[in-house]
C-alpha positions in Angstrom: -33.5 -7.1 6.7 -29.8 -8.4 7.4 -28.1 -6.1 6.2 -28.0 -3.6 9.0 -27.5 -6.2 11.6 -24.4 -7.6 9.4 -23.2 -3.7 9.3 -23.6 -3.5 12.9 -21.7 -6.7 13.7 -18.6 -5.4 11.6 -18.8 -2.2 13.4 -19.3 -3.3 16.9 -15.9 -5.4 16.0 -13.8 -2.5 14.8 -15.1 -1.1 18.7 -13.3 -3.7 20.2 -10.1 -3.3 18.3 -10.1 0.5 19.2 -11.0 -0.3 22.8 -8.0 -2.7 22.6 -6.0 -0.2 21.9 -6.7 2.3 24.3 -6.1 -0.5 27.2 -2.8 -0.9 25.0 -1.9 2.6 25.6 -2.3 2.9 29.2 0.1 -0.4 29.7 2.3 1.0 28.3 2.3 -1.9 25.9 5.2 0.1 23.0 8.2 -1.3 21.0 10.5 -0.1 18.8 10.7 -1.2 15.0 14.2 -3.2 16.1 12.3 -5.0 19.1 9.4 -5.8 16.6 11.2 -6.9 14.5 13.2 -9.4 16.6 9.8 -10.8 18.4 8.2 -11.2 15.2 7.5 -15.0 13.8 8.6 -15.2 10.2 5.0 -16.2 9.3 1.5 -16.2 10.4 0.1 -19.1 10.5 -3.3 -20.5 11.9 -6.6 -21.6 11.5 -10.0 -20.0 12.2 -13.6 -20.6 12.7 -15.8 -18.3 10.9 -18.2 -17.0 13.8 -20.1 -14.4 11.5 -20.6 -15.4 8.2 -22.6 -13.1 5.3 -25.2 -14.0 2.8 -23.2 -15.8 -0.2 -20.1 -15.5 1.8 -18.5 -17.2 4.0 -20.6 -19.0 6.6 -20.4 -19.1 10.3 -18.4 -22.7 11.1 -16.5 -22.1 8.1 -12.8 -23.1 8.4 -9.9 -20.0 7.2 -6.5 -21.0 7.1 -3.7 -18.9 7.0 0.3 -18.9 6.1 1.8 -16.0 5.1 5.1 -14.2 5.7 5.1 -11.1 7.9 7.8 -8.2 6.3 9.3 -5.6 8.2 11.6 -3.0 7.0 15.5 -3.1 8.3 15.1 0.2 10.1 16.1 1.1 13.0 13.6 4.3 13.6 9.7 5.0 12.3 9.9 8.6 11.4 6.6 10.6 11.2 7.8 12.4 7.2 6.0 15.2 6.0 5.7 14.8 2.4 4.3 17.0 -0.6 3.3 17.2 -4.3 6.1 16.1 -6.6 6.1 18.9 -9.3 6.1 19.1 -13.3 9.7 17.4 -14.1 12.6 19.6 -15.4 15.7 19.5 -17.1 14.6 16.1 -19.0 16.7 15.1 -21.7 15.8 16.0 -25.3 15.2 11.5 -26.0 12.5 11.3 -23.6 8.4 11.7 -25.0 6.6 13.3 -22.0 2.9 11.9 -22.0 1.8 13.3 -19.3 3.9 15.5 -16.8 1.6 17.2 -13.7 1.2 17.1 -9.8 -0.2 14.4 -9.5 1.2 11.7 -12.4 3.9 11.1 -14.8 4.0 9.4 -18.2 7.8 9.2 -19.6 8.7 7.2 -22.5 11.6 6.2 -24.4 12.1 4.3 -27.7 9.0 2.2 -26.4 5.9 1.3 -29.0 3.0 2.5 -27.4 1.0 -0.6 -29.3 3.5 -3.2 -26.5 1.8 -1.2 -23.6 -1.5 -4.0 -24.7 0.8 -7.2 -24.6 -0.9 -10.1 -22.3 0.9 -11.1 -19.1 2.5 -14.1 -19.5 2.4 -17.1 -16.5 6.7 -17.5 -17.0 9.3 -15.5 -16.4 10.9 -14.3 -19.1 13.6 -12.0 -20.3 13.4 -11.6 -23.7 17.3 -10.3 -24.0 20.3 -11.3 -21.9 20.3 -6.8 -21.2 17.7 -7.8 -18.6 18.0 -10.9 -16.8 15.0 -11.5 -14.3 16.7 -11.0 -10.9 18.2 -7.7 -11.7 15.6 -6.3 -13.2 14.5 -4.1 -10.7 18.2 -2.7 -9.9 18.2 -2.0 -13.7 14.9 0.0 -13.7 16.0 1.9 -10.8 19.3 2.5 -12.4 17.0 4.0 -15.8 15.0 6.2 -13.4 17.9 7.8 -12.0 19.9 8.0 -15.4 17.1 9.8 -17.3 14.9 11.6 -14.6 16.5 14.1 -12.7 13.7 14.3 -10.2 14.1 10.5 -9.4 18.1 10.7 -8.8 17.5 10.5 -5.0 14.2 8.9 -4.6 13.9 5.5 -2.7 11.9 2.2 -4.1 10.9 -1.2 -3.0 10.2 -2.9 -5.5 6.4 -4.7 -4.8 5.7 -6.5 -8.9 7.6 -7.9 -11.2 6.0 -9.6 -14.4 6.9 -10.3 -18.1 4.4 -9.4 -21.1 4.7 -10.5 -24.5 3.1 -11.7 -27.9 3.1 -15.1 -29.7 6.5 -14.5 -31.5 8.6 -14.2 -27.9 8.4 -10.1 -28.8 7.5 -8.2 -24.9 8.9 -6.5 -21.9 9.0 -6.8 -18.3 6.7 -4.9 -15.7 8.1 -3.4 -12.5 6.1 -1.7 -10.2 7.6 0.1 -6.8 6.6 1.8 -4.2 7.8 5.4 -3.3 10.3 4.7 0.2 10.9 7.4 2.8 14.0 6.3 5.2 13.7 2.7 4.1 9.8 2.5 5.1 7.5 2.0 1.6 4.3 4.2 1.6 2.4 1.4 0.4 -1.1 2.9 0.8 -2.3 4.9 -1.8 -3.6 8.4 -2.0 -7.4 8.0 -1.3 -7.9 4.0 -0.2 -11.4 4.9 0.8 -14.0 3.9 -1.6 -16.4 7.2 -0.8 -14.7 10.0 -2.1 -13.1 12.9 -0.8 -12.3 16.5 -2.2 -9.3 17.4 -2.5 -8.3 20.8 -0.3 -6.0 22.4 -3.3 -8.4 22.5 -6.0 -6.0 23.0 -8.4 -4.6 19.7 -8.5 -5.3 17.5 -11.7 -8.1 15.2 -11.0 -9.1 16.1 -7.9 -6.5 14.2 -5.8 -6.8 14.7 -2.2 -3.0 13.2 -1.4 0.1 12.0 -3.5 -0.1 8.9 -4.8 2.9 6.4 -4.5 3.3 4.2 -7.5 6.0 4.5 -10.1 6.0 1.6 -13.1 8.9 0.8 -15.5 7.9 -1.8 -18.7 11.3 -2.4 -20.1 12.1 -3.7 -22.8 16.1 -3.0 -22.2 17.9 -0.5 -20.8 17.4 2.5 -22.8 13.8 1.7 -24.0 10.6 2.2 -21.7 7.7 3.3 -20.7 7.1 4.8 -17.1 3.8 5.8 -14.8 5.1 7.7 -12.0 3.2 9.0 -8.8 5.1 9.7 -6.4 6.0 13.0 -3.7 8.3 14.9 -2.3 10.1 14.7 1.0 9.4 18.1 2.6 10.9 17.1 6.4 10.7 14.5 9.3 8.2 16.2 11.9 9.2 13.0 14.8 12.2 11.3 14.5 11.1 8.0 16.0 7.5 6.8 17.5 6.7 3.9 19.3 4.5 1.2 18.3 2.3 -1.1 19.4 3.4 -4.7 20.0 2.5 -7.1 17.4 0.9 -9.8 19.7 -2.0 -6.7 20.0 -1.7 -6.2 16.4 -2.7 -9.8 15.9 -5.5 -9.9 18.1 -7.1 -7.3 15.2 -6.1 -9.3 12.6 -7.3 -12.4 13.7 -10.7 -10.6 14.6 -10.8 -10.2 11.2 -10.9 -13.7 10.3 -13.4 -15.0 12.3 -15.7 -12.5 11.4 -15.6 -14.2 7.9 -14.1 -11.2 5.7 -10.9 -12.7 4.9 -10.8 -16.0 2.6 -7.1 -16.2 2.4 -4.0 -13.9 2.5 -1.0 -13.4 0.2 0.7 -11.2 2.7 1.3 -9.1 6.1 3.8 -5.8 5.9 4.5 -2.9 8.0 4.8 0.6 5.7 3.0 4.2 5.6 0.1 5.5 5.0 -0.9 8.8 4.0 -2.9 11.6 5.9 -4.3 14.8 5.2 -2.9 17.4 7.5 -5.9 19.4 7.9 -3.8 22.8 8.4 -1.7 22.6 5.3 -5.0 23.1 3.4 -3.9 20.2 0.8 -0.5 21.2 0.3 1.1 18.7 2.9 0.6 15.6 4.2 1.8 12.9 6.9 3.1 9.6 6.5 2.3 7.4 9.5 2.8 3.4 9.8 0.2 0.5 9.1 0.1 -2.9 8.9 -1.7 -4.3 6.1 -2.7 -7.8 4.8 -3.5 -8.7 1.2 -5.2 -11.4 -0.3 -8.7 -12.0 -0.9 -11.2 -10.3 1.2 -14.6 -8.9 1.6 -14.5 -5.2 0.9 -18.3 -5.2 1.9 -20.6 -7.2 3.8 -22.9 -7.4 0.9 -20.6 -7.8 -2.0 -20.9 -10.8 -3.8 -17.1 -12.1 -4.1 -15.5 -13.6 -7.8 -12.4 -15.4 -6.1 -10.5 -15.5 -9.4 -10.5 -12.4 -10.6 -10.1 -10.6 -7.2 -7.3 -12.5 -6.5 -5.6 -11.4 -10.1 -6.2 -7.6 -9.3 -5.4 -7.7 -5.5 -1.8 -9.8 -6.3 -0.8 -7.0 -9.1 -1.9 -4.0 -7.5 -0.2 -4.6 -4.1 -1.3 -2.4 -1.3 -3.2 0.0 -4.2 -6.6 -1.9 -3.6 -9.4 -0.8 -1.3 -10.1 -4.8 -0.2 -7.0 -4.7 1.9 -6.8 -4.8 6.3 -4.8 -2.0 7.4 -4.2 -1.2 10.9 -2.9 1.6 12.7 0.8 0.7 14.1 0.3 2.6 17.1 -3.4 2.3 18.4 -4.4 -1.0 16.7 -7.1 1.0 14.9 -8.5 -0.8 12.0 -9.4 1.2 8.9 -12.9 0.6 7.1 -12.6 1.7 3.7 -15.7 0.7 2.4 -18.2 2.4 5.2 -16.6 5.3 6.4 -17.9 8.3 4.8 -16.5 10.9 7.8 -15.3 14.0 6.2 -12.1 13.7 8.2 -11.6 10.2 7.9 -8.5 10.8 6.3 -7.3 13.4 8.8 -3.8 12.9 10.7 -4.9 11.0 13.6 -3.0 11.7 17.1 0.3 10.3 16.9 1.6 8.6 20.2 5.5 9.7 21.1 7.7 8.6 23.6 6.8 10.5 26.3 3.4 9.4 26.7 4.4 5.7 26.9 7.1 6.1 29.3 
């Protein structure tokens, strides 16, 4: 019997934040990413009273603290970027094993054992050859998916994981993961966040996607030999070339909202990137990328979930933004997203996008 009442709470909360951000709105209460970022704190910190607690969660009175670093991208414009599918590569050279080569994904090999792809994560990190020392790493995977993949020559990353894998004998690789960048801003939300699924609008896209992913993986053993996972897009145009966006001190009144309601039990992380939506008009063939704030860590993904701290907190710190039991927050109206409960067949829809003009 209190389950509803604990649904209810969480949804009454997500009222205020929108109601926030409408009061936001008529003040008039925009920045640009420049003044954000110069009014921003380097970290969040507090502490917070859990005022709404769940059944084998946290309880009300409980105590949440948090200290984690806020990252902004060193832009000096939020673009509104139309994107689209990335197609089949071409023109790959003759050394490369294509896995898998589609729409939606990419699986591009070279001179890699496909028996390393099971090697454990190890808790150091480790090089293996002087060819790849650990700090450039990521400029040397980069560097590979330029050299070897034509369709990657002018793509953008941010680098989000880095780990090394091995076996007993000191044998292994190291694991990059980036996200795909549009005019220095990572789209660092996946294709389909929300745990109800969608159909996909272009029904001839492999496994039903409803948007383009953005993750591309290198494991590298040197340069020259790897294994890639690639899903990504394709710039098709910028449709705004700046918007404004809401003030972080309004930003933080959601997140902190969050807290206290007892569904976060600690963060790793706040960052500013894009997010994917379906443009409703392009009938699945493009989409918009539109800013967020998110926070990762370990959360509640449902009010009814039971929670296993250690092994949430393993996949949520690998996968990045990737996970569904993340906070992300509209940059412009303070909206925050429920990924578990929302099951609106537009959910995923562009939303209206504030410019200039109407905040002036």
């Amino acid at each position: 019997m209190r389950k509803p009442l604990r649904i209810v709470t969480f949804c009454m909360s997500l009222l205020v934040a929108v109601s926030a951000a409408t009061h936001a709105l008529c003040e008039s209460d925009y920045v640009t990413i420049a003044e954000l970022r110069e009014s921003l704190p380097e970290r969040w910190v507090g502490e917070y009273v859990v005022q709404n607690g769940a059944y084998k969660q946290l309880e009300k009175g409980d105590t949440v603290a948090v200290d984690v670093p806020i990252v902004v991208p060193e832009v000096d414009a939020v673009p509104v970027v139309r994107i689209t599918w990335e197609p089949p590569a071409e023109g790959l050279d003759g050394s490369l094993e294509v896995v898998r080569d589609d729409w939606t994904a990419k699986g591009i090999t070279r001179n890699f054992p496909t028996d390393e792809l099971a090697f454990p994560v190890l808790e150091d990190h480790m090089t293996f050859t002087p060819e790849l020392p650990w700090e450039e790493a990521p400029a040397i995977a980069m560097a590979e998916f330029q050299k070897w993949m034509p369709f990657m020559k002018d793509k953008e990353l941010t680098p989000y994981y880095q780990g090394s894998y091995g076996d007993s004998n000191g044998n292994g690789f190291q694991g990059i993961y980036f996200y795909t960048t549009y005019h220095g801003i990572p789209h660092f939300i996946g294709n389909h966040p929300f745990r109800h699924e969608l159909e996909s609008e272009l029904g001839e896209v492999e496994d039903g996607a409803v948007a383009p992913h953005s993750m591309v993986a290198m494991r590298i053993k040197r340069p020259g030999e790897f294994w890639t996972n690639i899903s990504t897009s394709k710039e098709v145009g910028v449709d705004i070339d700046d918007i404004p966006l809401l003030s972080f001190d309004r930003i933080m009144e959601v997140l902190e909202q969050w807290v206290t309601d007892g569904y976060v039990y600690s963060l790793n992380e706040v960052s500013f990137g894009y997010m994917c939506f379906i443009d409703p008009e392009k009938k699945g063939e493009e989409f918009v990328l539109l800013p967020v704030w998110a926070a990762r860590g370990r959360t509640r993904e449902d009010l009814s979930l039971p929670f296993d701290l250690k092994t949430d907190q393993a996949v949520v710190d690998r996968g990045g933004y990737l996970s569904s039991r993340i906070i992300v927050i509209n940059a412009q109206t303070g909206q925050a997203y429920d990924f578990y409960n929302d099951k609106r067949p537009d959910r995923l829809h562009v939303p209206h996008i504030i410019t200039w003009d109407e905040v002036k």
